[in-house]
PyMOL Python script that loads the backbone (N, CA, C, O; Angstrom):
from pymol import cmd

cmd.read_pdbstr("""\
ATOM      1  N   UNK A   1     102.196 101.367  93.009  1.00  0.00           N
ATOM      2  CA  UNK A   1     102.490 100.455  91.929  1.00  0.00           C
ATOM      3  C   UNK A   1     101.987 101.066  90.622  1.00  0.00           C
ATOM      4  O   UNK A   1     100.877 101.579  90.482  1.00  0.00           O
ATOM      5  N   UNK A   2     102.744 100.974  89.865  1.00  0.00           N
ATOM      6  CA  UNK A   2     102.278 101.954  88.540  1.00  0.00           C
ATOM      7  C   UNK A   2     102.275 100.928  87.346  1.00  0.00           C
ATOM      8  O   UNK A   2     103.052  99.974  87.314  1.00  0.00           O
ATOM      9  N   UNK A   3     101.049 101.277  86.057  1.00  0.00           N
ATOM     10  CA  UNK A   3     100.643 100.383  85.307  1.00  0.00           C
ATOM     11  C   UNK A   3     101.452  99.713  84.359  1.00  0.00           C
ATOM     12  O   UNK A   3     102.223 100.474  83.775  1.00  0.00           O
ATOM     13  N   UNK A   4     101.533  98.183  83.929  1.00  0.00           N
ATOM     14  CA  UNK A   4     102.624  98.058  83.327  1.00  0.00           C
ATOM     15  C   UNK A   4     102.640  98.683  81.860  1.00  0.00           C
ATOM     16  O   UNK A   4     101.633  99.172  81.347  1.00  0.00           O
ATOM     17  N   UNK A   5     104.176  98.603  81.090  1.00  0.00           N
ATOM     18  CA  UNK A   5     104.289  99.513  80.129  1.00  0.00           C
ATOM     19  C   UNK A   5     103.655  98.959  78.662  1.00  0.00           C
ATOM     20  O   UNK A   5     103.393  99.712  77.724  1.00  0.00           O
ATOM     21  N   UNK A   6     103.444  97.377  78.647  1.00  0.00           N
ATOM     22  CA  UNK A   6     103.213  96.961  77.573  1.00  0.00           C
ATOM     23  C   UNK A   6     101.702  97.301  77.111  1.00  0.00           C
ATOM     24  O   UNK A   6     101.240  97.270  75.970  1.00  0.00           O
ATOM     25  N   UNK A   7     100.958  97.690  78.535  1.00  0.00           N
ATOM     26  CA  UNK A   7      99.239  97.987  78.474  1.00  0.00           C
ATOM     27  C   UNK A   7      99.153  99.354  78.133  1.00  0.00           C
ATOM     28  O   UNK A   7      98.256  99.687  77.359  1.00  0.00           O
ATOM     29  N   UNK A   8      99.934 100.205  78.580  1.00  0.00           N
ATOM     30  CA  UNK A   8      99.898 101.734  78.042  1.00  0.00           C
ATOM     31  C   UNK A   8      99.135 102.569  79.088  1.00  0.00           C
ATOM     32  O   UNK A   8      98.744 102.117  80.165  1.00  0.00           O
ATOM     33  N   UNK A   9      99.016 103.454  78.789  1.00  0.00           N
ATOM     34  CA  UNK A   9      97.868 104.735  79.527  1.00  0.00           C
ATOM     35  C   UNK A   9      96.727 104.486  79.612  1.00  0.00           C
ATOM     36  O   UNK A   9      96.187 103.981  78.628  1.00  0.00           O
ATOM     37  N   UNK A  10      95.839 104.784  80.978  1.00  0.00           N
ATOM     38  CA  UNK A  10      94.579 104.476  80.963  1.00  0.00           C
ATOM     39  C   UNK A  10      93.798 105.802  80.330  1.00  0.00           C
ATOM     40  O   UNK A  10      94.345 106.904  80.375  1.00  0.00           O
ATOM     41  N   UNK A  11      92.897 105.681  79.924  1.00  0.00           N
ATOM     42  CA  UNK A  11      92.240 106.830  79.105  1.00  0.00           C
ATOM     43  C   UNK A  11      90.666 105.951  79.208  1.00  0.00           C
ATOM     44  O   UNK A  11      90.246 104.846  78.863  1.00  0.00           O
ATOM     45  N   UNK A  12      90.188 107.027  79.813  1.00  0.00           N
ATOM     46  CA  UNK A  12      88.559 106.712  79.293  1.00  0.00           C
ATOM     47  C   UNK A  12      88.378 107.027  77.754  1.00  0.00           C
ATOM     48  O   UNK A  12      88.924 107.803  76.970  1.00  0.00           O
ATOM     49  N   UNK A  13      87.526 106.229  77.679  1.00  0.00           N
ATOM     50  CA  UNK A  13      86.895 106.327  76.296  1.00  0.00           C
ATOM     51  C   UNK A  13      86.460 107.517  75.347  1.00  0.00           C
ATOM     52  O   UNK A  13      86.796 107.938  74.240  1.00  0.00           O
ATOM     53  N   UNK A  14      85.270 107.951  76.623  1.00  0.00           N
ATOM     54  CA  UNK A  14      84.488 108.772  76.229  1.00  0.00           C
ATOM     55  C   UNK A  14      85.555 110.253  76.074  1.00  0.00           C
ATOM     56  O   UNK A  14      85.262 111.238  75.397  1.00  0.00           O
ATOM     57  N   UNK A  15      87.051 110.050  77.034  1.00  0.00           N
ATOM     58  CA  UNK A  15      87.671 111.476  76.686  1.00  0.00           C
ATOM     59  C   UNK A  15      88.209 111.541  75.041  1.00  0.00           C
ATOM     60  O   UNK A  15      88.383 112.592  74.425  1.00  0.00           O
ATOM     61  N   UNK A  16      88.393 110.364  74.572  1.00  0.00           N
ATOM     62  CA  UNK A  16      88.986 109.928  73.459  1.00  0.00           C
ATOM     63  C   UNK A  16      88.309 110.629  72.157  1.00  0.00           C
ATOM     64  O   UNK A  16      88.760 111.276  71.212  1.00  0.00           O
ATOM     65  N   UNK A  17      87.028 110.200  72.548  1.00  0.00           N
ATOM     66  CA  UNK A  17      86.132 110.442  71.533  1.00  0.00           C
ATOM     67  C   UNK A  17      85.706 112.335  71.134  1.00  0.00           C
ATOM     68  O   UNK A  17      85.594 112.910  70.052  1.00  0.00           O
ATOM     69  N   UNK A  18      85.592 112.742  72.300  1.00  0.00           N
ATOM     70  CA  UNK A  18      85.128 114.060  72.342  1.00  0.00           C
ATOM     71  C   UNK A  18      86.169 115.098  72.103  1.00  0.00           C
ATOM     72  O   UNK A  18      87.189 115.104  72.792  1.00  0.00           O
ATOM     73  N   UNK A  19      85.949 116.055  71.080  1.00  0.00           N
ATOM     74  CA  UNK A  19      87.105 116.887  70.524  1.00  0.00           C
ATOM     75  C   UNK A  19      86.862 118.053  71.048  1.00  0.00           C
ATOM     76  O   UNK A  19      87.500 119.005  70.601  1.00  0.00           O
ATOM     77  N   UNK A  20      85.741 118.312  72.280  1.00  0.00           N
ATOM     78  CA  UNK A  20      85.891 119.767  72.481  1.00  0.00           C
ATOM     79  C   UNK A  20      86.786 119.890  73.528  1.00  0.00           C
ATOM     80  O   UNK A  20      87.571 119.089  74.037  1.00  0.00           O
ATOM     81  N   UNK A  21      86.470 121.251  73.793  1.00  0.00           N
ATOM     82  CA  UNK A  21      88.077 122.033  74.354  1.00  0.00           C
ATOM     83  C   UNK A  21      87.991 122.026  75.855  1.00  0.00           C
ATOM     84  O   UNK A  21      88.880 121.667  76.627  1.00  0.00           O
ATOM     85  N   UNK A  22      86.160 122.710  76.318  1.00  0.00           N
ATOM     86  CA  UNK A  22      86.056 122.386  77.710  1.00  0.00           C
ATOM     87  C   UNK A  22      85.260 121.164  78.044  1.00  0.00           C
ATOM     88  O   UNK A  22      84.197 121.097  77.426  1.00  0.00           O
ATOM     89  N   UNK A  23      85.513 120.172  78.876  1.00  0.00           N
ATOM     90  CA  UNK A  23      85.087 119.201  79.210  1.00  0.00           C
ATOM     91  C   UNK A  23      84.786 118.631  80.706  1.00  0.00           C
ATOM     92  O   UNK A  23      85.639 118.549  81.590  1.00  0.00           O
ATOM     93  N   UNK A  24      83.783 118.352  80.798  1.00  0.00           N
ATOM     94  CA  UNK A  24      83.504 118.087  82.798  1.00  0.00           C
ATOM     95  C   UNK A  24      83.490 116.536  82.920  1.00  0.00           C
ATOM     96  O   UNK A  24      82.573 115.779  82.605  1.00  0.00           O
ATOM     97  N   UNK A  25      84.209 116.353  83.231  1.00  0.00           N
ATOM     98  CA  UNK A  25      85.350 114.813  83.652  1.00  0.00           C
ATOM     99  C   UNK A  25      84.829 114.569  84.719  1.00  0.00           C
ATOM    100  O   UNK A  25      84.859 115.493  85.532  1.00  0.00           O
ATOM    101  N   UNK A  26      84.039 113.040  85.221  1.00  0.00           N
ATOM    102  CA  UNK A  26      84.312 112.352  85.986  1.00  0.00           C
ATOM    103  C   UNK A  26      85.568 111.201  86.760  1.00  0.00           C
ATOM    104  O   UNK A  26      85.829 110.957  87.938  1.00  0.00           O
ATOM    105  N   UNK A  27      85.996 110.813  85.768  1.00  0.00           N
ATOM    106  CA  UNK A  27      86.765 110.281  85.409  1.00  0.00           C
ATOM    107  C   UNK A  27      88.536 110.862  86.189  1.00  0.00           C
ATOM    108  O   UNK A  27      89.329 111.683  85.728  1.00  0.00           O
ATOM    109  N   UNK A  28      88.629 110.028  87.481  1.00  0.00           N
ATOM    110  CA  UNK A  28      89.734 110.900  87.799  1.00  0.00           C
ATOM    111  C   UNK A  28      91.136 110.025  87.862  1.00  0.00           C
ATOM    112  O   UNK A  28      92.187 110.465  88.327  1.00  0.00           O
ATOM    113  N   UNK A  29      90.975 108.857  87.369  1.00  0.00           N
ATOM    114  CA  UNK A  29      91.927 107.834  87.349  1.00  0.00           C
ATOM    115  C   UNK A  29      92.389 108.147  85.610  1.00  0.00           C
ATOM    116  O   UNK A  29      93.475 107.574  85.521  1.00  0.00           O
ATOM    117  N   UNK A  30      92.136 108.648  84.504  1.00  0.00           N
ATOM    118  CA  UNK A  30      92.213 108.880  83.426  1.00  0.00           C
ATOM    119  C   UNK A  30      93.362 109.580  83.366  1.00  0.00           C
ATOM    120  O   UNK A  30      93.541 110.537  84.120  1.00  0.00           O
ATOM    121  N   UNK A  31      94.547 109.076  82.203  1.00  0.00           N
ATOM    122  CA  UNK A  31      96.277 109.682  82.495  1.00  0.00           C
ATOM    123  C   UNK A  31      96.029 111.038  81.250  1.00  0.00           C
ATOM    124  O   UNK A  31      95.266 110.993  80.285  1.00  0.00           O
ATOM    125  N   UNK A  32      96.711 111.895  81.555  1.00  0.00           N
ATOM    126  CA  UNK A  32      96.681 112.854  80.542  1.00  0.00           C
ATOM    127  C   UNK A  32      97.707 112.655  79.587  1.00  0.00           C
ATOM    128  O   UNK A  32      98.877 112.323  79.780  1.00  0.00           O
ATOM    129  N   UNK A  33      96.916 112.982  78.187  1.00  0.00           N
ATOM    130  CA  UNK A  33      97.898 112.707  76.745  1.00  0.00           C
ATOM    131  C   UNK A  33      98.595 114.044  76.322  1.00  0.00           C
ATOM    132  O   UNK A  33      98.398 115.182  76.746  1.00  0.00           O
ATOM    133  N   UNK A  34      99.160 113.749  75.703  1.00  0.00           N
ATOM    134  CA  UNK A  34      99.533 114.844  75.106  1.00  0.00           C
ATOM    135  C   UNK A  34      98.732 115.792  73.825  1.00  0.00           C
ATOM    136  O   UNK A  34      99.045 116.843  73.265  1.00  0.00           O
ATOM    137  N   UNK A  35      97.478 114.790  73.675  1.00  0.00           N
ATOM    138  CA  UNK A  35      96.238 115.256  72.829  1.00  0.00           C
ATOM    139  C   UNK A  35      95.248 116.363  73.524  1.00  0.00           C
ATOM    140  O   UNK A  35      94.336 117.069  73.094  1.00  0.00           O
ATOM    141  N   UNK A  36      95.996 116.137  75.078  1.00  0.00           N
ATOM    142  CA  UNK A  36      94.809 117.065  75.696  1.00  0.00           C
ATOM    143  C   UNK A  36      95.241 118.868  76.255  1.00  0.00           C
ATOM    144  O   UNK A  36      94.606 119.689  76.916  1.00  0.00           O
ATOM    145  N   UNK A  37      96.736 118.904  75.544  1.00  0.00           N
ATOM    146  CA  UNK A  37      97.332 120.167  76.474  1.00  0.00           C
ATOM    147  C   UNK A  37      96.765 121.143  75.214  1.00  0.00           C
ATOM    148  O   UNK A  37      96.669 120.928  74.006  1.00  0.00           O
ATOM    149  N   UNK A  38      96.414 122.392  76.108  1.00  0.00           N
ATOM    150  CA  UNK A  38      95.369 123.460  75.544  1.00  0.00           C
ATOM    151  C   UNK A  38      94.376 123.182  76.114  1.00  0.00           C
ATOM    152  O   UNK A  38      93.899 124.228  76.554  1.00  0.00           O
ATOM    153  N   UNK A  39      93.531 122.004  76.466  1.00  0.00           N
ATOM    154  CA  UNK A  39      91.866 121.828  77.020  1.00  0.00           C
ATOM    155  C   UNK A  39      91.765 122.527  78.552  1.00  0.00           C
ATOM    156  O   UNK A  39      92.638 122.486  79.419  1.00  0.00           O
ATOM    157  N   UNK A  40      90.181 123.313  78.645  1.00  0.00           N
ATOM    158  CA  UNK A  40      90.117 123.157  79.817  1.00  0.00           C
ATOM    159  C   UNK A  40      89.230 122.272  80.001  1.00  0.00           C
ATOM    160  O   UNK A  40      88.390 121.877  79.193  1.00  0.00           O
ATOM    161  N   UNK A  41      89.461 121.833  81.439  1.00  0.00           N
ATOM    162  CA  UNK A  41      88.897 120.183  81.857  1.00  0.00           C
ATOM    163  C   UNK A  41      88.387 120.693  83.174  1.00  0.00           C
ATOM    164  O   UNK A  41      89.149 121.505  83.697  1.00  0.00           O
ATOM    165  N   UNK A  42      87.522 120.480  83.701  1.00  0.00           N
ATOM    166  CA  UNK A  42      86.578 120.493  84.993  1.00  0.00           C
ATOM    167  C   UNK A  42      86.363 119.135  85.638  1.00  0.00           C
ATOM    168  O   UNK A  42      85.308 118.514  85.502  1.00  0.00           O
ATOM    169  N   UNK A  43      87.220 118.768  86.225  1.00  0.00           N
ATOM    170  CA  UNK A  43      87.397 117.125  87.465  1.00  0.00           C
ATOM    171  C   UNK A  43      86.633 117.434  88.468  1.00  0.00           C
ATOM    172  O   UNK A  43      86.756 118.521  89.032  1.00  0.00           O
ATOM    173  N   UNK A  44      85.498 116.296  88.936  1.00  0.00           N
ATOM    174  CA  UNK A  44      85.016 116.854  89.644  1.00  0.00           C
ATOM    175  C   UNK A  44      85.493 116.092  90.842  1.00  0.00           C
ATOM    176  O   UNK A  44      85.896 114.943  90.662  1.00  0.00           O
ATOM    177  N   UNK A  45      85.492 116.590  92.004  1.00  0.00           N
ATOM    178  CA  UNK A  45      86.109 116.196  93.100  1.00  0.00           C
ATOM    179  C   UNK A  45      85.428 115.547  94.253  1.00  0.00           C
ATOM    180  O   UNK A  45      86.073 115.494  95.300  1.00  0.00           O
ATOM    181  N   UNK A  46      83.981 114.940  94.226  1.00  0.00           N
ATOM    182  CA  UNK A  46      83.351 114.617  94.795  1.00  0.00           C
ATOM    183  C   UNK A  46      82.212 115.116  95.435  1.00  0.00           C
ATOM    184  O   UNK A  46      81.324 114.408  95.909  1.00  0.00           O
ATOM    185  N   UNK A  47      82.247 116.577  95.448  1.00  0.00           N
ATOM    186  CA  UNK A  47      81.463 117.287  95.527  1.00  0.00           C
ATOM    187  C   UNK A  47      81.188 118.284  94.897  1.00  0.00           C
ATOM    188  O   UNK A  47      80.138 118.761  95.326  1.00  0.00           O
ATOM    189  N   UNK A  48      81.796 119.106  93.715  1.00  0.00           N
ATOM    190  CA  UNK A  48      81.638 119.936  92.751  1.00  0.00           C
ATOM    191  C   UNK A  48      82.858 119.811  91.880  1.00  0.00           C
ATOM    192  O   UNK A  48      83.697 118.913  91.959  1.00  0.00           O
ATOM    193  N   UNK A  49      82.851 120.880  90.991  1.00  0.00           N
ATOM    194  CA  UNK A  49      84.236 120.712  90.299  1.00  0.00           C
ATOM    195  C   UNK A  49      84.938 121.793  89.963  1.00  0.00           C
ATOM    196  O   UNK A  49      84.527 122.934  89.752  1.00  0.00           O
ATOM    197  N   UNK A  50      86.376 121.228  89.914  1.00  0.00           N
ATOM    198  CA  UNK A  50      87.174 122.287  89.786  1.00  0.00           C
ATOM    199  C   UNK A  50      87.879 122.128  88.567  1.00  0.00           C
ATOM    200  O   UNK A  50      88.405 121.152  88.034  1.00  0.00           O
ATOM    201  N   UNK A  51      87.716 123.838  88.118  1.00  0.00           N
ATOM    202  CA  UNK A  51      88.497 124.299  86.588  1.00  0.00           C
ATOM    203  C   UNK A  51      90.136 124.372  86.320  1.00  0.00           C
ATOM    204  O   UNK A  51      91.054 124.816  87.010  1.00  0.00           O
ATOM    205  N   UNK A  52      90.105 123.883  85.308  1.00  0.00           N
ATOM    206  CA  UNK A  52      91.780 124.382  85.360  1.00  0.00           C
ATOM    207  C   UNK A  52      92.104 123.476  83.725  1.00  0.00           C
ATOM    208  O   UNK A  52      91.461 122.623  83.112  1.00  0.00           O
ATOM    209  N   UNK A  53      93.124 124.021  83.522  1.00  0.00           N
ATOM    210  CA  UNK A  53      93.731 124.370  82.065  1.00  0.00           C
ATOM    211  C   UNK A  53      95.005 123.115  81.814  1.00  0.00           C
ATOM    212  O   UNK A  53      96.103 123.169  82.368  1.00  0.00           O
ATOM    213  N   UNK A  54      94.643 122.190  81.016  1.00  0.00           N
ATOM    214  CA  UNK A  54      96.096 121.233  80.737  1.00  0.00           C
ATOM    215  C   UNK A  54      97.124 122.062  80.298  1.00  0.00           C
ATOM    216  O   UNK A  54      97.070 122.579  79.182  1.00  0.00           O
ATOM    217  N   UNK A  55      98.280 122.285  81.244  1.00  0.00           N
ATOM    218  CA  UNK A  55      99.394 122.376  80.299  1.00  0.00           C
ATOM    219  C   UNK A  55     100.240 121.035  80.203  1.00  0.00           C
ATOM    220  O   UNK A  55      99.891 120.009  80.787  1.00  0.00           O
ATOM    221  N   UNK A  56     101.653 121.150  79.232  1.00  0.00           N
ATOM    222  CA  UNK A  56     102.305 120.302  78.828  1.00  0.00           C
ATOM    223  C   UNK A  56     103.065 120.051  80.436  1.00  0.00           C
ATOM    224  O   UNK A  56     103.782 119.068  80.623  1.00  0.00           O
ATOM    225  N   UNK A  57     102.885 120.734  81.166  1.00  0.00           N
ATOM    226  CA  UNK A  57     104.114 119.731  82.712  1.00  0.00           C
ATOM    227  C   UNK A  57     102.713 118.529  83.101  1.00  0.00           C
ATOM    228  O   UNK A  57     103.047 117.348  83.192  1.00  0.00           O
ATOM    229  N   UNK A  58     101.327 118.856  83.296  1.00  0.00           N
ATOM    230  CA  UNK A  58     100.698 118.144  83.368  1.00  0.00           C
ATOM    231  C   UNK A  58     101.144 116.291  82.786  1.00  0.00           C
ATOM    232  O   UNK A  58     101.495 115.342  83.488  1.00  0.00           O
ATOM    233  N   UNK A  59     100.984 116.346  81.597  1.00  0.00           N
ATOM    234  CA  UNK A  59     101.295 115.229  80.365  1.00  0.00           C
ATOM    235  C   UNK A  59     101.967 113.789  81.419  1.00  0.00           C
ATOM    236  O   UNK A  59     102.885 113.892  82.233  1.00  0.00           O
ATOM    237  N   UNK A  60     101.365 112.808  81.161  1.00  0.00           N
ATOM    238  CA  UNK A  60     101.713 111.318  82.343  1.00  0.00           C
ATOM    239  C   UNK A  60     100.993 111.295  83.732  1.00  0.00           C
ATOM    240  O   UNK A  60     100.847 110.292  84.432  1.00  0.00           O
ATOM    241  N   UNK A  61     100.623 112.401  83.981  1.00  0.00           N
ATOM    242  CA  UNK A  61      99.869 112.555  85.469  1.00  0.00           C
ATOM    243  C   UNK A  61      98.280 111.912  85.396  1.00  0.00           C
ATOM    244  O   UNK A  61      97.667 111.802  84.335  1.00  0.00           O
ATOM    245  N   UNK A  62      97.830 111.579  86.499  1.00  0.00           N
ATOM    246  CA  UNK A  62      96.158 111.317  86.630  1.00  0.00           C
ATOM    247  C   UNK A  62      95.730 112.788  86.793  1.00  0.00           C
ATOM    248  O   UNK A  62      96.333 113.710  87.343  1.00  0.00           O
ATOM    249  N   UNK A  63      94.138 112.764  85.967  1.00  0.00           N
ATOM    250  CA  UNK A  63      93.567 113.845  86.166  1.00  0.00           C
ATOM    251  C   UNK A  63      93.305 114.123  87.721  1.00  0.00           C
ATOM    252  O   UNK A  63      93.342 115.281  88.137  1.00  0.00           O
ATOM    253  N   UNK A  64      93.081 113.213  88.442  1.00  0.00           N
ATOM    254  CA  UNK A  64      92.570 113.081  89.703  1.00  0.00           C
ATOM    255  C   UNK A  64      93.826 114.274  90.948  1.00  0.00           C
ATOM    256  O   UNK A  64      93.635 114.856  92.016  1.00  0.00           O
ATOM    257  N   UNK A  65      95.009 114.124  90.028  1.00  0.00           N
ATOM    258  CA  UNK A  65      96.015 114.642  91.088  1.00  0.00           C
ATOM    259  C   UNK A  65      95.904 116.246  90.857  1.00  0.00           C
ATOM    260  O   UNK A  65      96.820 116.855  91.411  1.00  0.00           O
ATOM    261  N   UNK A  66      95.148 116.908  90.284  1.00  0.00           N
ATOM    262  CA  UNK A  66      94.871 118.080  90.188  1.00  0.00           C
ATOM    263  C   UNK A  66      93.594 118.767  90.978  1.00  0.00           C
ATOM    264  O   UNK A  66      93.726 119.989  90.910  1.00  0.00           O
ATOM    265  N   UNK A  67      92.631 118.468  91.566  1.00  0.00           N
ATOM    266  CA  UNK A  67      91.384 118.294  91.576  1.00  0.00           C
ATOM    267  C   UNK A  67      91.603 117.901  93.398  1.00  0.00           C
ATOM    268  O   UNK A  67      91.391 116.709  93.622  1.00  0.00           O
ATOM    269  N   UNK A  68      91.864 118.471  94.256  1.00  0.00           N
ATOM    270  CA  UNK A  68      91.831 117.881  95.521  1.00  0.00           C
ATOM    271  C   UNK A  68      90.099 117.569  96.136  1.00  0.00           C
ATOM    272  O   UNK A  68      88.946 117.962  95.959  1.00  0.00           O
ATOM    273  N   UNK A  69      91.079 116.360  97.140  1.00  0.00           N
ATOM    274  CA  UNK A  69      89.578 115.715  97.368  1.00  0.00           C
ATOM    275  C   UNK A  69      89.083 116.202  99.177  1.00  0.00           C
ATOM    276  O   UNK A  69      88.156 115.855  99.910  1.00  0.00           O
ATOM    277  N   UNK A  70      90.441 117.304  99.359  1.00  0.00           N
ATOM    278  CA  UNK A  70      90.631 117.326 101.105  1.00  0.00           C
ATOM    279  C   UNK A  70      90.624 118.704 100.802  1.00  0.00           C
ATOM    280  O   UNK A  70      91.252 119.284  99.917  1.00  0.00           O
ATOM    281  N   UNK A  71      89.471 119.378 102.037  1.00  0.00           N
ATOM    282  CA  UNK A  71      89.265 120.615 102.586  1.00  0.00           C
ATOM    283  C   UNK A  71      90.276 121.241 103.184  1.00  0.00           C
ATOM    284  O   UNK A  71      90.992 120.405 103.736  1.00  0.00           O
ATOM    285  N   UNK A  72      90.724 122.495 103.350  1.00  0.00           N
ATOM    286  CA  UNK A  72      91.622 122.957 104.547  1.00  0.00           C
ATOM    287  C   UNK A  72      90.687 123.241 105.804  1.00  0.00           C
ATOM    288  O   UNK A  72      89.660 123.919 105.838  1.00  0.00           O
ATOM    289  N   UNK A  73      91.275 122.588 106.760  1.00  0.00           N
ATOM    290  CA  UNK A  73      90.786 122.934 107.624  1.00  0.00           C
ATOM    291  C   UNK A  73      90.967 124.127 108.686  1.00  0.00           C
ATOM    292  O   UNK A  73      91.962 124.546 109.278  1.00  0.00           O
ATOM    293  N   UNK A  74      89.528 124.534 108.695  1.00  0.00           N
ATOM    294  CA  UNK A  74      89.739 125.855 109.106  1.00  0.00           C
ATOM    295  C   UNK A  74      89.851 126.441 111.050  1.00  0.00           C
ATOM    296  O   UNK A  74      90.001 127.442 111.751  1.00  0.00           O
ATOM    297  N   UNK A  75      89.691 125.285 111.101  1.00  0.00           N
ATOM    298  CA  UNK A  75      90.127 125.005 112.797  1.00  0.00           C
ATOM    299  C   UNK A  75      91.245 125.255 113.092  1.00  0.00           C
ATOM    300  O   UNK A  75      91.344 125.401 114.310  1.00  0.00           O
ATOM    301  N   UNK A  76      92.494 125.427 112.377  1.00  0.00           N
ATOM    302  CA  UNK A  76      93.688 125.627 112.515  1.00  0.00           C
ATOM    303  C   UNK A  76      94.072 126.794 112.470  1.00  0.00           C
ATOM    304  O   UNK A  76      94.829 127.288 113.305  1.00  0.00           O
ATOM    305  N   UNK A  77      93.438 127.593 111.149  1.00  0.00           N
ATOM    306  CA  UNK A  77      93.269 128.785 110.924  1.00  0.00           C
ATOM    307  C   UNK A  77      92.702 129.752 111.797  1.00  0.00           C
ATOM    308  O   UNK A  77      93.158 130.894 111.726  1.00  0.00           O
ATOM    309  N   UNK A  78      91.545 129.444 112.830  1.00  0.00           N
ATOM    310  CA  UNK A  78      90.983 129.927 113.407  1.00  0.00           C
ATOM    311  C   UNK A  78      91.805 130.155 115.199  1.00  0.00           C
ATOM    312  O   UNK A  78      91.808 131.088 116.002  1.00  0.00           O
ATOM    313  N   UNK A  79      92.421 128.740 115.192  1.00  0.00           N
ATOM    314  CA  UNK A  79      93.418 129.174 116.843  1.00  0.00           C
ATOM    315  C   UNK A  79      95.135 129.924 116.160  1.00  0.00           C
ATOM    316  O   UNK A  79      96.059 130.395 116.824  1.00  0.00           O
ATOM    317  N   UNK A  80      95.040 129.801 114.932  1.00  0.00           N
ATOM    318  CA  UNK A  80      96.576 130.925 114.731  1.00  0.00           C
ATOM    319  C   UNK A  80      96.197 132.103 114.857  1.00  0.00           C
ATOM    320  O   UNK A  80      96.872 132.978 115.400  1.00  0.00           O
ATOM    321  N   UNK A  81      94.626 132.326 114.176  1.00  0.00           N
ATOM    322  CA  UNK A  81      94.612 133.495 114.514  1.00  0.00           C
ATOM    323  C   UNK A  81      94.293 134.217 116.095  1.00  0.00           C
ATOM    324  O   UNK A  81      94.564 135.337 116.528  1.00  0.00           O
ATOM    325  N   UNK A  82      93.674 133.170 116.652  1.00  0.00           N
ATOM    326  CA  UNK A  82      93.693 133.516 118.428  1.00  0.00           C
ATOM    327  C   UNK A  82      95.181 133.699 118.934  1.00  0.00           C
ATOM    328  O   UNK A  82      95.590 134.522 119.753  1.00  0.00           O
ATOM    329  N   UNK A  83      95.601 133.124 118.527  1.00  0.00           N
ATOM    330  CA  UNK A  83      97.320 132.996 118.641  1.00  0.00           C
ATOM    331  C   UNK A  83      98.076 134.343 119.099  1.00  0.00           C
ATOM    332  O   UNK A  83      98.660 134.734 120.109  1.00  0.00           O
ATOM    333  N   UNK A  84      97.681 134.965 117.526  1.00  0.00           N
ATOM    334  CA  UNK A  84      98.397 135.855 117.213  1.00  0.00           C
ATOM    335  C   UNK A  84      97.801 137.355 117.622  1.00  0.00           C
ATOM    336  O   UNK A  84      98.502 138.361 117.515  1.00  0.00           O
ATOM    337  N   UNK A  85      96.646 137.384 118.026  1.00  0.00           N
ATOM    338  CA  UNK A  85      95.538 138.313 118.291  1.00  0.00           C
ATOM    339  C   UNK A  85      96.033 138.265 120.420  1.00  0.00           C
ATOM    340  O   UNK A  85      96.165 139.241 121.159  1.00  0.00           O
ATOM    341  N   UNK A  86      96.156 136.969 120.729  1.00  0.00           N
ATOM    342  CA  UNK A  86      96.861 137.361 122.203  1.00  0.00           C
ATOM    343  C   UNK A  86      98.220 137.819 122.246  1.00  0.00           C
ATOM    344  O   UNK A  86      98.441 138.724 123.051  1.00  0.00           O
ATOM    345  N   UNK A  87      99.138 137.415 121.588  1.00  0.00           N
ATOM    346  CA  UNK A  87     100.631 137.902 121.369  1.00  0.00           C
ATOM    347  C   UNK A  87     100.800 139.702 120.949  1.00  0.00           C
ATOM    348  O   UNK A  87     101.738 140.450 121.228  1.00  0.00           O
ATOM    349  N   UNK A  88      99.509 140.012 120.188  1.00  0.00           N
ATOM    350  CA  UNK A  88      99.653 141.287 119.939  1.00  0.00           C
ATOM    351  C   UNK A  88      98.965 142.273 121.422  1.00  0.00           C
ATOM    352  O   UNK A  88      99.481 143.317 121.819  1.00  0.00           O
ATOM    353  N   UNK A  89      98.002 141.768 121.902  1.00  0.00           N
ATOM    354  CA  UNK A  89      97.633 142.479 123.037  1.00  0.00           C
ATOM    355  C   UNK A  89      98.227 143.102 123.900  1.00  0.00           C
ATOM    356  O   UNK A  89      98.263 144.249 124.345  1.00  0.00           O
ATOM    357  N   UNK A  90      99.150 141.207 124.226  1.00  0.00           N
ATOM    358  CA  UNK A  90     100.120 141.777 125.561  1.00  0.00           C
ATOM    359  C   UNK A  90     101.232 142.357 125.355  1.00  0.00           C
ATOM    360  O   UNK A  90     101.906 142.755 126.305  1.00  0.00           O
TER     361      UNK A  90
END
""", "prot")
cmd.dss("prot")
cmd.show_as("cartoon", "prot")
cmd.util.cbc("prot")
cmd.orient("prot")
């Protein structure tokens, strides 16, 4: 369900206010403006944070959808490679 149009974009405050360029964002529900392409922004993801650069395809998105909150798991990675390590043997 997406926010209605007469309320506008959610924007924290505090991004509003602050004019510098790199910025470490909690804030992951916050929509990106078009005031913010050029910034780099650091979202943090629940456990550290990750860097990365607004461009203009960004612009209407949540910061949050950049910034994953899910590990790869490496259990998967680990039996392809058994996988492929018996297929080459025989």
């Amino acid at each position: 369900m997406s926010r209605s149009i007469w309320k506008g974009p959610f924007v924290e405050a505090s991004l509003l206010k602050s004019t510098k360029i790199s910025r470490k964002v909690w804030s992951r529900r916050s929509c990106i403006l078009p005031q913010f392409v050029g910034c780099v922004t650091q979202i943090h993801n629940g456990r550290f944070f990750v860097r990365f650069k607004i461009t203009e395809e960004m612009v209407g998105h949540k910061l949050g959808e950049f910034a994953s909150t899910r590990k790869t798991s490496s259990v998967r990675k680990n039996s392809l490679t058994k996988r492929l390590t018996k297929t080459k043997k025989a």
